[in-house]
C-alpha positions in Angstrom: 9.9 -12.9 -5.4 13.8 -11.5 -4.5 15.2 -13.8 -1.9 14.9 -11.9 1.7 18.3 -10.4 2.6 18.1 -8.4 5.6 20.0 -9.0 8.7 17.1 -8.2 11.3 13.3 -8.8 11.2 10.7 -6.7 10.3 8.8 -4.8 13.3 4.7 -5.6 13.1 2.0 -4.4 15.5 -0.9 -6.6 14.8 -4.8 -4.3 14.8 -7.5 -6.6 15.1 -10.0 -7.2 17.5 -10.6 -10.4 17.0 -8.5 -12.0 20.1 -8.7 -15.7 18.6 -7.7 -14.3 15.2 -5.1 -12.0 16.4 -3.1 -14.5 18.8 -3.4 -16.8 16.0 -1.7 -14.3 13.3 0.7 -13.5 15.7 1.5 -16.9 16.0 2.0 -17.5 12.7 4.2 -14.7 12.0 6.7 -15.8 15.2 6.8 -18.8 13.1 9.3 -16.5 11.1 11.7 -14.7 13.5 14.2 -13.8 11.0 11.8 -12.0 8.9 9.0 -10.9 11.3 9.4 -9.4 15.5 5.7 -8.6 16.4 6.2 -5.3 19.0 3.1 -5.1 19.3 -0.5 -6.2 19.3 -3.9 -3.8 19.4 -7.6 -3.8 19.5 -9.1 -1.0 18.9 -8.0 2.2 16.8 -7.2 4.1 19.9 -4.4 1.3 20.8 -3.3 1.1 17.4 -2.7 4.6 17.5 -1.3 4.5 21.1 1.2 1.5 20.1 2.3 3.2 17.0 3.7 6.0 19.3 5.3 3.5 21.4 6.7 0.6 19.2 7.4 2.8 15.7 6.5 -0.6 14.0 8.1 -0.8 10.2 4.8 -2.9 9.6 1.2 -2.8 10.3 -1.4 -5.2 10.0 -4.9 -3.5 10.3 -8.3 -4.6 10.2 -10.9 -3.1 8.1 -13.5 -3.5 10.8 -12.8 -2.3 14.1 -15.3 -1.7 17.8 -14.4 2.1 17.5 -14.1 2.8 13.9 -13.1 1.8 10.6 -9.6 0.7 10.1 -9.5 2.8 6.9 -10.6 5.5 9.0 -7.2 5.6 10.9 -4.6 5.0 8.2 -4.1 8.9 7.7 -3.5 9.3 11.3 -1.1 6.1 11.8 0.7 7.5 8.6 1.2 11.0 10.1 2.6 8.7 13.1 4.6 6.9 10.9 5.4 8.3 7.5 7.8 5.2 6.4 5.4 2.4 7.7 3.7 0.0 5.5 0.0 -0.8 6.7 -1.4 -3.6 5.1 -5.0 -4.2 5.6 -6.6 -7.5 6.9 -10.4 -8.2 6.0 -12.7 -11.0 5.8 -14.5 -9.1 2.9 -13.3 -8.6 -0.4 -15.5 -5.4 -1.1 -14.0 -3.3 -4.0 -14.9 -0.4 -1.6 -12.9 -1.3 0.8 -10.1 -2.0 -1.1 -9.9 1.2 -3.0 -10.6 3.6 -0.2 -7.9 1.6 2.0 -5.5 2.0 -1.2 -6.4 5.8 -1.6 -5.9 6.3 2.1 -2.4 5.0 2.1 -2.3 1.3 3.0 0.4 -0.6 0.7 -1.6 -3.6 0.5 -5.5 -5.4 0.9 -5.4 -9.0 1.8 -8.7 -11.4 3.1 -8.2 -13.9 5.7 -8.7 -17.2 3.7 -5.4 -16.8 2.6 -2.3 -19.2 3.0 0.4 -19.3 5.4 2.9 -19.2 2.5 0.9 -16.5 0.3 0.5 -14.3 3.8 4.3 -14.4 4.1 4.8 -13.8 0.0 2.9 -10.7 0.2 4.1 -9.5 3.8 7.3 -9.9 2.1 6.4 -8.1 -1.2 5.0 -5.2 0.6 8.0 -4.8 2.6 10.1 -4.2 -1.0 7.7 -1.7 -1.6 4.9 -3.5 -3.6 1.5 -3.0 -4.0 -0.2 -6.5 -2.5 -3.5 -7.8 -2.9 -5.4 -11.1 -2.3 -6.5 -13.1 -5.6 -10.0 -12.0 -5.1 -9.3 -8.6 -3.4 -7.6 -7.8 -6.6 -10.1 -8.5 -8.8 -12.5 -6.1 -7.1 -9.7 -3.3 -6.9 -9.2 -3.7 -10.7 -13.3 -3.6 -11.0 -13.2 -0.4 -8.7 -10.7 1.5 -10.2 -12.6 0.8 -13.8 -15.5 2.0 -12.5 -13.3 5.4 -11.1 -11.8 5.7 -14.8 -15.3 5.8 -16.7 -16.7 8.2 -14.2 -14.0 10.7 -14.3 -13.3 10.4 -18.3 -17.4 11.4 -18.1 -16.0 14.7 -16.7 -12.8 15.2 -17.7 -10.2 14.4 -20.2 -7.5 12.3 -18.5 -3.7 12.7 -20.0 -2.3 9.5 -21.7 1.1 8.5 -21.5 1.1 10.2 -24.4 0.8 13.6 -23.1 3.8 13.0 -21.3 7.4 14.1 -21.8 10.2 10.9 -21.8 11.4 12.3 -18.2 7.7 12.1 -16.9 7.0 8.6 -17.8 9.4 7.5 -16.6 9.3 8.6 -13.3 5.7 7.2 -13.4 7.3 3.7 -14.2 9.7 4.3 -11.3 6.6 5.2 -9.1 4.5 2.2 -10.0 8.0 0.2 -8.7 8.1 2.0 -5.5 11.0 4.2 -5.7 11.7 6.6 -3.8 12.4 10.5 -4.8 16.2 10.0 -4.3 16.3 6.6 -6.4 14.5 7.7 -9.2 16.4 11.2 -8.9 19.7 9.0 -9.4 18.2 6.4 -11.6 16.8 9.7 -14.3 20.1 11.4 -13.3 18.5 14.5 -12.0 18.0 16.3 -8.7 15.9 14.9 -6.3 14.1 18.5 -6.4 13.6 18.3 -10.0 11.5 14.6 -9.6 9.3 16.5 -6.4 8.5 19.0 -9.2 7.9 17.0 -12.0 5.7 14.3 -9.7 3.8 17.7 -8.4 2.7 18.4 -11.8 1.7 14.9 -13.0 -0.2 14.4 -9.7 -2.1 17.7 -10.5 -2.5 16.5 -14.3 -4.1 13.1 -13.5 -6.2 14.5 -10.8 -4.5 12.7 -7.6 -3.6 12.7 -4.5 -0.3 10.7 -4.0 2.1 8.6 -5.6 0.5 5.7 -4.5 -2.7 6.4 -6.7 0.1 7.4 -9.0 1.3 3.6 -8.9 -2.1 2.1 -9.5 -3.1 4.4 -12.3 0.6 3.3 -13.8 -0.6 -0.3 -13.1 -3.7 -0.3 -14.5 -2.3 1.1 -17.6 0.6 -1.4 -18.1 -2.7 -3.9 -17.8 -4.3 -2.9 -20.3 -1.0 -3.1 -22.9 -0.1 0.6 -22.4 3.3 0.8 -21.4 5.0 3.6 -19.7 
């Protein structure tokens, strides 16, 4: 992973309503001031929402299962808060569900609690560069998931292939899966930030989704299975 450069932490607001587990993440995380400043720390989706507004965290760690609803139920919401946020999800479950309807809804990343102090940090870090993160085993059932997705909609539908694609298109697909942004592929292409809205508009429509970051997993999945974009 790139050595972490910036000058200031990273802002977190911690959602779980687990106290124990909660004071205890926090912990860990002030174990790392120069990368991670916790504003913030909620139990329930209402506060979550509520300290969004407040703190404007750069980073939130959110709990599949909370008293009021599900986690995954709030990530539209929080995003609508806070467009530029990453949320990361925190489960003890590794249920391929889960992880695709968080992914779907707009969380950046799916991670169970059995995992290290080190690997926590790695992908905290990772999904701060603008990664897609996943635990070992919350990965695997992603992967399963989003098989399962593929041979139910080529039942329907034809899906395009990279292949369908012009040069321009691909490769602001491969730019996508690396979590550009509009302006950096724009300048990366050498072409108007417009032009990239419009060409992603069209393959979003082609491949049948929502937003670039089912864009980035279907480019993933691809590049997994030796088809390179």
């Amino acid at each position: 992973m790139p050595e972490y450069t910036r000058n200031k932490p990273f802002t977190v607001l911690v959602v779980d309503d687990h106290t124990m587990f909660r004071q205890a993440f926090v912990s860990l995380l002030e174990t790392r001031p120069s990368t991670f400043h916790v504003v913030g720390e909620a139990r329930t989706s209402c506060e979550a929402l509520a300290m969004a507004h407040e703190t404007r965290p750069e980073l939130i760690l959110l709990d599949v299962g909370l008293p009021d609803c599900s986690g995954i139920d709030i990530i539209g919401a929080l995003r609508d808060v806070l467009p530029n946020c990453k949320i990361v999800m925190l489960s003890a479950f590794d249920d391929g569900q889960y992880v695709y309807d968080s992914i779907c809804a707009g969380a950046v990343g799916y991670l169970t609690k059995n995992l290290s102090a080190q690997q926590v940090f790695d992908q905290l870090e990772s999904a701060m560069q603008g990664y897609l993160v996943f635990s070992p085993d919350s990965v695997t059932q992603f992967a399963l998931m989003i098989s399962a997705q593929e041979r139910a909609r080529a039942a329907n539908d034809s899906v395009p292939t990279p292949a369908d694609f012009d040069r321009l298109d691909n490769e602001i697909i491969r730019l996508v899966a690396e979590g550009r942004t509009n302006v950096e592929i724009a300048h990366a292409v050498n072409v108007s930030a417009h032009t990239v809205k419009v060409h992603l508009t069209a393959i979003l429509a082609a491949l049948h989704l929502e937003n670039r970051t089912q864009l980035a997993v279907y480019a993933k999945t691809r590049t997994s299975r030796s088809t390179v974009f």
